[in-house]
C-alpha positions as CSV (number, residue, x, y, z in Angstrom):
1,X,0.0,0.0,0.0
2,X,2.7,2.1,0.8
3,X,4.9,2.0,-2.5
4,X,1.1,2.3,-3.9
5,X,0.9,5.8,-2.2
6,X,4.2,6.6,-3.2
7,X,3.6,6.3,-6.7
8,X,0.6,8.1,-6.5
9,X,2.1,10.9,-5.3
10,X,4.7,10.9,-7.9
11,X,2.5,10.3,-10.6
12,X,0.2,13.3,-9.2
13,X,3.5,15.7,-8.8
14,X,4.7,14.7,-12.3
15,X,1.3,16.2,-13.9
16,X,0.7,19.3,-11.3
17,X,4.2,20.1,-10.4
18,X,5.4,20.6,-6.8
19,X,2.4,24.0,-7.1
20,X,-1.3,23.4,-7.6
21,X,-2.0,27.1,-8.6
22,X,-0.3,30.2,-9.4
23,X,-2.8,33.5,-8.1
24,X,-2.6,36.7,-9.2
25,X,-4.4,39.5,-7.6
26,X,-5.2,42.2,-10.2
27,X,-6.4,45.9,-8.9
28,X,-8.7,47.1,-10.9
29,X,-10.0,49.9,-8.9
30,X,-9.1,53.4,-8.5
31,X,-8.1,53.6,-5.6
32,X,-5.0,51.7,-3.7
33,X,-5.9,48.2,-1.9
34,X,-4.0,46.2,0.4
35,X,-4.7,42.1,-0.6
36,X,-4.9,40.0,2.8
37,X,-4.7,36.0,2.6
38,X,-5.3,33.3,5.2
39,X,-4.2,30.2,4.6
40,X,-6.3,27.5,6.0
41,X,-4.7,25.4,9.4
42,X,-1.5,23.9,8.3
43,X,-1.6,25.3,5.1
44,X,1.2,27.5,3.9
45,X,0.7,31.5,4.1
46,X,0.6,33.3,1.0
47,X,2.2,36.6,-0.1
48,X,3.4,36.8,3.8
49,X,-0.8,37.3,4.7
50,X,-0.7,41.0,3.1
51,X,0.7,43.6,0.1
52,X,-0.1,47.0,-1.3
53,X,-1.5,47.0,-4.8
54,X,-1.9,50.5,-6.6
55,X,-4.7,51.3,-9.4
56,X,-3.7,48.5,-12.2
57,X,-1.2,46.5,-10.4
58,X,-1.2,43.1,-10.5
59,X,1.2,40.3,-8.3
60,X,1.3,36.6,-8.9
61,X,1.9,33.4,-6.0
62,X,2.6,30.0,-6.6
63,X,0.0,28.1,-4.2
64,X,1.2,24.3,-3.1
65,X,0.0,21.2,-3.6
66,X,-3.3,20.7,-0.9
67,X,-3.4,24.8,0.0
68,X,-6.6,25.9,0.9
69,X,-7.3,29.5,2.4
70,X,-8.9,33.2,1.1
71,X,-7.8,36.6,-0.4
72,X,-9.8,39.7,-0.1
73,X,-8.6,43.3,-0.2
74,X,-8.6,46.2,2.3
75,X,-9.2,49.5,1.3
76,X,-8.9,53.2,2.7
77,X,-5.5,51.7,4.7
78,X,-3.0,54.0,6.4
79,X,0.4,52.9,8.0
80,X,3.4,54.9,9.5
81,X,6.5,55.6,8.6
82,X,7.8,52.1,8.7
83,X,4.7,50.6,6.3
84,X,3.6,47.9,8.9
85,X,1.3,49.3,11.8
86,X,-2.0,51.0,10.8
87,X,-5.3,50.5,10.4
88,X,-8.0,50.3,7.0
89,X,-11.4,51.2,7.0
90,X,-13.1,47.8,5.9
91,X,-11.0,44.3,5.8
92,X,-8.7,45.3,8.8
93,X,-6.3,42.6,10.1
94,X,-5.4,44.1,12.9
95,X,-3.6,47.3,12.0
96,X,-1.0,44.8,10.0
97,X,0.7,45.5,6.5
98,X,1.2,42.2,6.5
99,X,-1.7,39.9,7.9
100,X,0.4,36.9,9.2
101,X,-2.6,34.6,9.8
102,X,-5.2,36.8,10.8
103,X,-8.1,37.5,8.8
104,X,-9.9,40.4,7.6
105,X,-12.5,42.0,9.9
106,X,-15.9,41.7,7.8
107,X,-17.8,42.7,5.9
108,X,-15.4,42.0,3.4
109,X,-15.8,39.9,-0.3
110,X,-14.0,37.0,0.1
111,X,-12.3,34.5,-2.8
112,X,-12.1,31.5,-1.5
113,X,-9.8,28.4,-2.9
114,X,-9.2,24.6,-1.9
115,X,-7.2,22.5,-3.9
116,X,-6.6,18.6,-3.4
117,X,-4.5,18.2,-6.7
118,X,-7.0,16.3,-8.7
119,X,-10.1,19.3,-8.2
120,X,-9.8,22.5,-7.2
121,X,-12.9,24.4,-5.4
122,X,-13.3,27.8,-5.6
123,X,-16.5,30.6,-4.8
124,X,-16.8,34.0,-4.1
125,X,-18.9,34.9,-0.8
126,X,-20.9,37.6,0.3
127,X,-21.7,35.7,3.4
128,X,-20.0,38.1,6.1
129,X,-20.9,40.7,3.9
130,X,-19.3,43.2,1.0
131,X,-16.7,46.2,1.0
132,X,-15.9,45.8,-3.1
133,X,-16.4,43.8,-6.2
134,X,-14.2,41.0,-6.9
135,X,-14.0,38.4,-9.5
136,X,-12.1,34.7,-10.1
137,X,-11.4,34.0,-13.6
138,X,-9.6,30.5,-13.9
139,X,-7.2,29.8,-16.7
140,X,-5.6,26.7,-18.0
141,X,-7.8,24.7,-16.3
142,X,-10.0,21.4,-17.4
143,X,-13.5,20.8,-16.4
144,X,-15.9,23.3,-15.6
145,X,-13.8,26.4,-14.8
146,X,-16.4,28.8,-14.8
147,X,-15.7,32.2,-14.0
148,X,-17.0,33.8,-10.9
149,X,-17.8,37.5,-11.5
150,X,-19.2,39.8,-8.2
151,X,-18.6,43.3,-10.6
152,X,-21.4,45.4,-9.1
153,X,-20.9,47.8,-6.4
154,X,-23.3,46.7,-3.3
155,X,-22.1,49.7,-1.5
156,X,-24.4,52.0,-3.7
157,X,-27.5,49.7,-3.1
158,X,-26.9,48.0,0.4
159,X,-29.5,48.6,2.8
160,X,-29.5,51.2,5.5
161,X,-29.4,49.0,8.6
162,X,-26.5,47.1,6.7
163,X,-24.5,49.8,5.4
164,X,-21.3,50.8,7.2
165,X,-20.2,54.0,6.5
166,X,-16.5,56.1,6.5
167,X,-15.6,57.5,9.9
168,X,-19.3,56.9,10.9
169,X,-20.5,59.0,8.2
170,X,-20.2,59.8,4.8
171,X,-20.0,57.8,1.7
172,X,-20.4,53.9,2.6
173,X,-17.9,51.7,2.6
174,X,-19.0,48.2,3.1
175,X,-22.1,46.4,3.2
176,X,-22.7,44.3,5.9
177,X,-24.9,40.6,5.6
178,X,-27.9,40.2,7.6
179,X,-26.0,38.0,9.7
180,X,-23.6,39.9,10.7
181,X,-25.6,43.6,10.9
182,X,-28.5,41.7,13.0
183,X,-26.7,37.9,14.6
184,X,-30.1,36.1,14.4
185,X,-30.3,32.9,13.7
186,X,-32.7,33.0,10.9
187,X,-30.2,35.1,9.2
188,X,-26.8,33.2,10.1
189,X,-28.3,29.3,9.6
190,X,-27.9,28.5,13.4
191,X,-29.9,27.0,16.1
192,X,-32.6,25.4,14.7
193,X,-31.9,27.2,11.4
194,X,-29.1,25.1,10.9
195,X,-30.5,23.3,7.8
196,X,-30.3,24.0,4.3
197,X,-34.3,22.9,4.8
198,X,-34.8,25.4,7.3
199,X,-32.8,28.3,7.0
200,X,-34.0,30.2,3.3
201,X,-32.7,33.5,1.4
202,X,-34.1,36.9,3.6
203,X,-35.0,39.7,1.6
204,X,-31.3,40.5,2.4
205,X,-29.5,38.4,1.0
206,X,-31.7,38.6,-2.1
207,X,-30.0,41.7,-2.8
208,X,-26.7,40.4,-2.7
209,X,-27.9,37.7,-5.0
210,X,-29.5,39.7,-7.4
211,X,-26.3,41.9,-8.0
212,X,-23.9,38.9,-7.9
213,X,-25.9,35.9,-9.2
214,X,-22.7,33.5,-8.8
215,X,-21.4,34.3,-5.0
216,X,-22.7,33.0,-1.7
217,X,-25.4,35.5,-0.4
218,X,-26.2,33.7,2.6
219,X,-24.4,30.1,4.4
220,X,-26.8,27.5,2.0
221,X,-26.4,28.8,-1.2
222,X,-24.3,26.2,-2.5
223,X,-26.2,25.3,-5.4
224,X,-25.7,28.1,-7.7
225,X,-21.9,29.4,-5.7
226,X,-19.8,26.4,-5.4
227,X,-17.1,25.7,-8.9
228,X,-14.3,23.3,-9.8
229,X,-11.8,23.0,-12.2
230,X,-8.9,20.8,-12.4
231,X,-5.5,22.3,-13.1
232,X,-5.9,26.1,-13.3
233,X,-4.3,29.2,-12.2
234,X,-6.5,31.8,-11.1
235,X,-6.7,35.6,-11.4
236,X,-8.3,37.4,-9.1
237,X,-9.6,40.7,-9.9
238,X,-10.4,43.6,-7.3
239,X,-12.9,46.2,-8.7
């Protein structure tokens, strides 16, 4: 069985390579963002957890064999003089440049990734909430491979009680899910609500689905938000 395993594994890394995907985060938006990643436990961290991207930059990471994890982006971030300590006004990861293994404080839109080497699975989700449009467009890949586009801005149509705004006021920044702007259980598929039977799109989450058709509004919305592809790279695109 052993020698079995052994030649699987050899067989698998002659195919894939010793990498499963090579990212690249694209900023498309106007503005400067600051890309987080968490890698999932025992997975390795990506791009050191956090980088600066400016309007049209891009930067690509080979992920390993087995990675699993997220990216999302951070925006209206400031740091002092030595680039590392600060703070960002949706996606925060604790005042870090560099996130080192801490997520982003939500809402934020989320691309997330698993890859076992023979299929990768990959969604966009809204669950937590929105703070700007992102997209996954895979590359190379075989199967499937569908692209995952969230391209409008939910900050210009997110409800009042979920919007969350700059400095407290102002323009709004992020749009935060039911679940998060309200914690009830009907809303974040616990308690008893913890069925796919039971727990239903609100009229919140409806609006996240209407303006991004292919990303999780809400925890079961599996059906139409969960791709694979086998073999592909992956280019995801802020704004």
């Amino acid at each position: 069985m052993a020698s079995w395993l052994l030649f699987l594994g050899s067989l698998l890394q002659f195919f894939t390579g010793s990498k499963a995907a090579v990212f690249t985060l694209q900023n498309r938006c106007k503005e400067t963002i600051w890309p987080g990643a968490l890698s999932g436990a025992g997975h390795d961290l990506l791009i050191n957890g956090g980088l600066q991207l400016k309007p049209n930059e891009k930067t690509s990471v080979a992920a390993p064999l087995g990675w699993a994890g997220r990216f999302w982006a951070r925006s209206g971030c400031t740091f002092d003089q030595s680039g590392r300590q600060g703070n960002c006004a949706t996606g925060d990861c604790g005042g870090l440049l560099q996130c080192s293994g801490t997520g982003g404080t939500p809402p934020a839109s989320l691309a997330e990734f698993s890859l076992d080497g023979l299929e990768d699975f990959y969604d966009v989700s809204l669950v937590d909430g929105f703070n700007m449009p992102i997209s996954i467009i895979p590359s190379g890949g075989r199967g499937n491979c569908s692209a995952v586009k969230c391209s409008s801005n939910l900050n210009l149509q997110c409800p009042e009680q979920l919007q969350v705004r700059a400095n407290g006021g102002g323009d709004t920044v992020a749009c935060k899910s039911a679940c998060l702007a309200f914690g009830q259980p009907q809303f974040c598929c616990t308690g008893v609500y913890n069925n796919p039977q039971v727990c239903k799109p609100s009229h919140y989450s409806e609006i996240f689905k209407k303006a991004c058709p292919t990303a999780y509004s809400y925890p079961y919305d599996d059906a139409t938000s969960v791709f694979t592809c086998n073999g592909a790279n992956y280019t995801i695109i802020f704004c």
